[in-house]
N, CA, C and O atoms as a GROMACS GRO file, in nm:
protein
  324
    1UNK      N    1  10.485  15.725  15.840
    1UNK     CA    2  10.532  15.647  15.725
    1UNK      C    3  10.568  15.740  15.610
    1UNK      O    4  10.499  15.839  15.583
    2UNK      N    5  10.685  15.705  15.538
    2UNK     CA    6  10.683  15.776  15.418
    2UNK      C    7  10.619  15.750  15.288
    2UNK      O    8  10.529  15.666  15.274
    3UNK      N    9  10.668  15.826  15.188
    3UNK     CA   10  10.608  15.786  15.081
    3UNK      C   11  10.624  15.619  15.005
    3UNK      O   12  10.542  15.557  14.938
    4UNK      N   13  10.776  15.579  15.052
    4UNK     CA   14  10.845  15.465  14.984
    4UNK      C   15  10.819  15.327  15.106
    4UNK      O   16  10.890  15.227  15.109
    5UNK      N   17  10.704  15.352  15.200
    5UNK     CA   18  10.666  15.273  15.309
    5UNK      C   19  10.610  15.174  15.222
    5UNK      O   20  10.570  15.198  15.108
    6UNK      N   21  10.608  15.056  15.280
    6UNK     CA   22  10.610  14.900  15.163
    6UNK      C   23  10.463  14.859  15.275
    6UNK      O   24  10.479  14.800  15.382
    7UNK      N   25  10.352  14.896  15.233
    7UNK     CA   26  10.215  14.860  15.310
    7UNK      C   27  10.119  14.695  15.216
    7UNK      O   28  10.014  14.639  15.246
    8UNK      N   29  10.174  14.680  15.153
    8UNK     CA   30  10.074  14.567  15.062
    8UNK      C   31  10.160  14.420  15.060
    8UNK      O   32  10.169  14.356  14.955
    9UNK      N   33  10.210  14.382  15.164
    9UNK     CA   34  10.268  14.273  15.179
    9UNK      C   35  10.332  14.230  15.026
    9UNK      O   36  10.268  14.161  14.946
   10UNK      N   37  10.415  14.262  15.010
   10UNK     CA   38  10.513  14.196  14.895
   10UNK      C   39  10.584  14.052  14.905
   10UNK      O   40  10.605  13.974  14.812
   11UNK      N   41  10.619  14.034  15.061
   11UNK     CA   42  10.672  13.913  15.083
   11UNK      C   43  10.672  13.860  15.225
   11UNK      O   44  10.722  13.923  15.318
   12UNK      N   45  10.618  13.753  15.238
   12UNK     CA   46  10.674  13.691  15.349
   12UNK      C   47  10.762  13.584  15.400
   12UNK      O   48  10.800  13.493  15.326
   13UNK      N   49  10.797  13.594  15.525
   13UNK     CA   50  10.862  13.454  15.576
   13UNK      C   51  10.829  13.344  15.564
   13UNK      O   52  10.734  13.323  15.640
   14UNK      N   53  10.861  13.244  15.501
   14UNK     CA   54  10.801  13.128  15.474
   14UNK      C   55  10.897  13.018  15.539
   14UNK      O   56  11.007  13.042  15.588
   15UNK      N   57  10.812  12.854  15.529
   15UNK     CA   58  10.935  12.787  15.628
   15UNK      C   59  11.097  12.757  15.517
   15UNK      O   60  11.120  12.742  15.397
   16UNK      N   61  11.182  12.761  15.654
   16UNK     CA   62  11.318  12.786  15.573
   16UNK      C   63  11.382  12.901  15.544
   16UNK      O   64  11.483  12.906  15.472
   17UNK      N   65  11.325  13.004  15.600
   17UNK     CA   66  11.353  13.099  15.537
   17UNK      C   67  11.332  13.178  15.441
   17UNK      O   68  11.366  13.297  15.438
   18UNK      N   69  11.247  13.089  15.315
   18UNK     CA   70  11.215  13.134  15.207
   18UNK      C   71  11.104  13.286  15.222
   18UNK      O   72  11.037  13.349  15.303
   19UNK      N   73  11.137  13.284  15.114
   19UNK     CA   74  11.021  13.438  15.091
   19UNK      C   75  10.930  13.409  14.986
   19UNK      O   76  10.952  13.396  14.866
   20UNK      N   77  10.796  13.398  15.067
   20UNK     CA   78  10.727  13.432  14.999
   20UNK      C   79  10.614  13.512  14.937
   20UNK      O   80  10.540  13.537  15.032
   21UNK      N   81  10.554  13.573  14.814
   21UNK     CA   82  10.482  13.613  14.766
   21UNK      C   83  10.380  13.698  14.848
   21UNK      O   84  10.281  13.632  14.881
   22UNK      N   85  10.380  13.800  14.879
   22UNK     CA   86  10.253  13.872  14.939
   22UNK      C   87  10.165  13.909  14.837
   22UNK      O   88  10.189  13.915  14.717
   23UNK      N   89  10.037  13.938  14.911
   23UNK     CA   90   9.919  13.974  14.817
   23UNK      C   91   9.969  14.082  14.752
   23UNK      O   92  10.022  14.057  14.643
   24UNK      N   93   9.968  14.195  14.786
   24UNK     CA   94  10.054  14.297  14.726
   24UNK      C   95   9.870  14.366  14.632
   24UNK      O   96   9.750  14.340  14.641
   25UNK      N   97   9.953  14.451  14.559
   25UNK     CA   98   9.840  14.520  14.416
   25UNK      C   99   9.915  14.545  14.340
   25UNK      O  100   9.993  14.640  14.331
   26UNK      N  101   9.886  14.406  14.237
   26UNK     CA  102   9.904  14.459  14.064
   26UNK      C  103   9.855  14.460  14.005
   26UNK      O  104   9.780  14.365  14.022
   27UNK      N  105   9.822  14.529  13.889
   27UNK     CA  106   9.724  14.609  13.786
   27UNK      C  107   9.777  14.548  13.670
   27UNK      O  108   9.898  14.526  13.666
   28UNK      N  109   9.705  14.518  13.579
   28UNK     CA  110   9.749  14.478  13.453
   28UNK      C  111   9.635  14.564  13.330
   28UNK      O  112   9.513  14.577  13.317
   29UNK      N  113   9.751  14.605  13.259
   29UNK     CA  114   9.686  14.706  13.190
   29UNK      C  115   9.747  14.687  13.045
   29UNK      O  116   9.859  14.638  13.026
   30UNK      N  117   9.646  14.737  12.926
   30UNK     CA  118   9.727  14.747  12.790
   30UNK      C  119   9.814  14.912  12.815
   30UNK      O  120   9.798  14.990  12.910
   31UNK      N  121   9.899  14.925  12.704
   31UNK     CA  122  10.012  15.044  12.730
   31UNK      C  123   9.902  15.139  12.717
   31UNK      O  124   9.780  15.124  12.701
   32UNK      N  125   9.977  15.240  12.728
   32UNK     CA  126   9.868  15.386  12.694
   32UNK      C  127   9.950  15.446  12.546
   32UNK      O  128  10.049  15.406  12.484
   33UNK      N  129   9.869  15.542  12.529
   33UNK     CA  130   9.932  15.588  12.381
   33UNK      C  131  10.087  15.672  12.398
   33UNK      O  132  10.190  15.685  12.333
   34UNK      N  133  10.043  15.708  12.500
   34UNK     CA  134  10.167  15.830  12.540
   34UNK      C  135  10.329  15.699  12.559
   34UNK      O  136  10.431  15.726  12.497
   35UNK      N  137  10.324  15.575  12.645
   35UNK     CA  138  10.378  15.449  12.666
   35UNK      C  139  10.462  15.427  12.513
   35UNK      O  140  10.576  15.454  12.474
   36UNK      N  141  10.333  15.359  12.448
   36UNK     CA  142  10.354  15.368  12.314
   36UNK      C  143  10.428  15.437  12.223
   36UNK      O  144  10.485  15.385  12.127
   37UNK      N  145  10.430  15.569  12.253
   37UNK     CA  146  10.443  15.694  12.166
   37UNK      C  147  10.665  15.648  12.189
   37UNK      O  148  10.760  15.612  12.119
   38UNK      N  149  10.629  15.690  12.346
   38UNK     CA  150  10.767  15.629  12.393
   38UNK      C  151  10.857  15.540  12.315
   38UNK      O  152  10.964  15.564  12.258
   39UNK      N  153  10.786  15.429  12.328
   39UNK     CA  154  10.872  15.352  12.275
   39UNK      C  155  10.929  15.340  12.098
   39UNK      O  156  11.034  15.313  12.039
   40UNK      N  157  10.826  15.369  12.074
   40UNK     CA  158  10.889  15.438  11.911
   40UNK      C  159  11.010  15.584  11.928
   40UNK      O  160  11.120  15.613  11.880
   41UNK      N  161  10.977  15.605  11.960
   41UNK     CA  162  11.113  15.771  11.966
   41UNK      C  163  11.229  15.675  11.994
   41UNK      O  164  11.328  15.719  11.936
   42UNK      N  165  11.264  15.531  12.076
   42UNK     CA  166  11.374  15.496  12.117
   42UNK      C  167  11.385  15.338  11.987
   42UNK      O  168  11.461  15.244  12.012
   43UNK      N  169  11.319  15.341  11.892
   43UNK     CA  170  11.348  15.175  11.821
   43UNK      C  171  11.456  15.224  11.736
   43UNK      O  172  11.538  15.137  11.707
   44UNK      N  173  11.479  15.350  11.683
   44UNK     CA  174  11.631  15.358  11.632
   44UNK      C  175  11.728  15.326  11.698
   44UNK      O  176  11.799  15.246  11.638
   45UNK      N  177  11.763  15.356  11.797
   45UNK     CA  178  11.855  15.343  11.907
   45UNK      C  179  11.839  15.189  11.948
   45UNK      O  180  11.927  15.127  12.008
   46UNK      N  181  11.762  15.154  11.923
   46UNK     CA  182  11.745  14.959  11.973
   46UNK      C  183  11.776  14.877  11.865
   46UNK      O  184  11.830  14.768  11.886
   47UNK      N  185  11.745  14.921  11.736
   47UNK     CA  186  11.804  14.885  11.587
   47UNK      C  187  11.678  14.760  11.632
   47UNK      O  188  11.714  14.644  11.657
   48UNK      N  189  11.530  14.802  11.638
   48UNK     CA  190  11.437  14.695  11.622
   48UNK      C  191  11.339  14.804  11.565
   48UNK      O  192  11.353  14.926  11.557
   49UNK      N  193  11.189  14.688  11.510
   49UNK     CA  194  11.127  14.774  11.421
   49UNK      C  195  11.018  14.752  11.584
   49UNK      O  196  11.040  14.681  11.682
   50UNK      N  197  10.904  14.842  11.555
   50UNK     CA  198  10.815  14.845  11.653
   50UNK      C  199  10.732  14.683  11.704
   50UNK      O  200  10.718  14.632  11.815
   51UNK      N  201  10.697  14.647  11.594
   51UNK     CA  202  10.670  14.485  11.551
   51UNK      C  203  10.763  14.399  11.679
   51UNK      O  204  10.702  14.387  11.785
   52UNK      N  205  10.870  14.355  11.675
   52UNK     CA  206  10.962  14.305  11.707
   52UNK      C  207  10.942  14.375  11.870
   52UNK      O  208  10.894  14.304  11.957
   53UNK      N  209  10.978  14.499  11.896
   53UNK     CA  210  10.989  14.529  12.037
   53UNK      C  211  10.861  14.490  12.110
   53UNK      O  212  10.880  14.466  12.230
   54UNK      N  213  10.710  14.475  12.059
   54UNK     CA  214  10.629  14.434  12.110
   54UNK      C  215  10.669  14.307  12.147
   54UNK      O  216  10.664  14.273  12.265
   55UNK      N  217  10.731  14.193  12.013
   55UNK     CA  218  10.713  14.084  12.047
   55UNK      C  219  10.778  14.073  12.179
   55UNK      O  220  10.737  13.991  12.261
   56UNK      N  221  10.861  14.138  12.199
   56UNK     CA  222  10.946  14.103  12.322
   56UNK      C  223  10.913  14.146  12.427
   56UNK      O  224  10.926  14.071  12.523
   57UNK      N  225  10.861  14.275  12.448
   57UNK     CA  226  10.738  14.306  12.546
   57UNK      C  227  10.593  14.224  12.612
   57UNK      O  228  10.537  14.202  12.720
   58UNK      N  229  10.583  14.202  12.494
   58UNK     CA  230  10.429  14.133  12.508
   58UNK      C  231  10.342  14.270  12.492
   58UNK      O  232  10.390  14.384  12.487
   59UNK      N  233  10.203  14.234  12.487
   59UNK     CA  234  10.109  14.350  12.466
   59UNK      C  235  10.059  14.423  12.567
   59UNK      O  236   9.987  14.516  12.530
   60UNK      N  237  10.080  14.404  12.738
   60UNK     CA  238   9.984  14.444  12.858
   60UNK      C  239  10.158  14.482  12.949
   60UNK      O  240  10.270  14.437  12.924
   61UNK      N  241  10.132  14.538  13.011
   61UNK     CA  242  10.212  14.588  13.137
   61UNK      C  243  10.146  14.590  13.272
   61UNK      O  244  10.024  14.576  13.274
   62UNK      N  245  10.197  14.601  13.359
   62UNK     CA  246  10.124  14.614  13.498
   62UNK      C  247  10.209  14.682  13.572
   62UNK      O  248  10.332  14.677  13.569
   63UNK      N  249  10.103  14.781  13.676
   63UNK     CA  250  10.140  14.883  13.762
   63UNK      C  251  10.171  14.771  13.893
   63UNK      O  252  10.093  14.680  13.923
   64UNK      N  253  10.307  14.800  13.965
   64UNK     CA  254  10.328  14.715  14.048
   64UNK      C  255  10.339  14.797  14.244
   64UNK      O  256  10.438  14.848  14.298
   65UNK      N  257  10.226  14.782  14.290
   65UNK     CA  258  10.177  14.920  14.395
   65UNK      C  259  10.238  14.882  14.536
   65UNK      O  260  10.198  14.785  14.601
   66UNK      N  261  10.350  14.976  14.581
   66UNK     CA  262  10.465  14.929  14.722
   66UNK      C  263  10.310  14.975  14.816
   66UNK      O  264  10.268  14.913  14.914
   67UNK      N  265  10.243  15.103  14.753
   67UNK     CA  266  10.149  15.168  14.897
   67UNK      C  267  10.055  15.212  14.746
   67UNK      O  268  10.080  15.185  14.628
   68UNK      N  269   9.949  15.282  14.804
   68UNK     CA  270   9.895  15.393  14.748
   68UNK      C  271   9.953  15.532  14.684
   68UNK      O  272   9.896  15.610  14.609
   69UNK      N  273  10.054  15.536  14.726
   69UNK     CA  274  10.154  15.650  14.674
   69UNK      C  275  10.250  15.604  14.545
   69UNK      O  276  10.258  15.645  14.429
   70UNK      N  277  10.304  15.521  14.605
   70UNK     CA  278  10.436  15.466  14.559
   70UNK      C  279  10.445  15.343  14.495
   70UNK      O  280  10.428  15.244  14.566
   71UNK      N  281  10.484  15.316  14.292
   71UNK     CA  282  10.458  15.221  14.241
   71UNK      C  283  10.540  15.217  14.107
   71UNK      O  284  10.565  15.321  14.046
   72UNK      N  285  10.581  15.097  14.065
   72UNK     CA  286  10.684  15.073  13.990
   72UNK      C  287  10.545  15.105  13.831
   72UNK      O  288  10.476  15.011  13.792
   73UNK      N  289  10.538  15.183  13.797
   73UNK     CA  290  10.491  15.172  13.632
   73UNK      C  291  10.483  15.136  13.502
   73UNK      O  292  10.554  15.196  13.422
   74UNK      N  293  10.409  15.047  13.465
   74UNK     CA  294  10.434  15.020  13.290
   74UNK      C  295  10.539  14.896  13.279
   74UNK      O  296  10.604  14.868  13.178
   75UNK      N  297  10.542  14.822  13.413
   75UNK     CA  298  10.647  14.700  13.372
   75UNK      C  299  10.605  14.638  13.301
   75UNK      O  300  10.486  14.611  13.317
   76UNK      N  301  10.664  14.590  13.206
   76UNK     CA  302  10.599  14.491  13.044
   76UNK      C  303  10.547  14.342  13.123
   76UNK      O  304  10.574  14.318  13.241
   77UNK      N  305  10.515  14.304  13.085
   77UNK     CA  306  10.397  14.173  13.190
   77UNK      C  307  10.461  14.056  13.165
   77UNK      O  308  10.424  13.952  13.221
   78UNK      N  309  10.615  14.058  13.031
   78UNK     CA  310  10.651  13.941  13.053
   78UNK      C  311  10.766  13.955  13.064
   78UNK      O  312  10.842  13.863  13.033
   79UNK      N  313  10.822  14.106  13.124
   79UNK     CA  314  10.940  14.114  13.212
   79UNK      C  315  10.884  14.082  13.370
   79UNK      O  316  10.929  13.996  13.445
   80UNK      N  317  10.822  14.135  13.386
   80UNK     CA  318  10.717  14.093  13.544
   80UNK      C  319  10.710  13.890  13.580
   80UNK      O  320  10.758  13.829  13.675
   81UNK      N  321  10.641  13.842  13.473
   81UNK     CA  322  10.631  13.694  13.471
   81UNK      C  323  10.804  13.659  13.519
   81UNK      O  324  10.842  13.543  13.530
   0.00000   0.00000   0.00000
């Protein structure tokens, strides 16, 4: 298997065809400072004040885990929702 091997059921066959929902591992976490730090260096360039980019963020993110290796980071929790 490689690194980008999809081991935590993300989705299954459901009836119809549909797909649904695998257990998967997601983490829900507040940002880290360094996260944080980030996103201020870029609110000029967004023409928003820090205030405002939270609101639209929300306050928590979650690590979204394909394997033990391999994982989408720091997705804002109500781009995720």
């Amino acid at each position: 298997m490689g690194d980008l091997a999809v081991t935590t059921g993300r989705g299954h066959a459901g009836n119809g065809d549909i797909c649904m929902p695998g257990k998967g591992r997601l983490t829900e976490r507040p940002y880290t400072d360094a996260e944080r730090a980030g996103f201020r260096e870029r609110l000029a360039d967004l023409g928003l004040t820090y205030e405002q980019l939270m609101a639209c963020l929300g306050g928590t993110c979650v690590d979204v885990f394909l394997n033990e290796r391999a994982y989408w980071r720091c997705v804002p929790t109500r781009v995720w929702r």
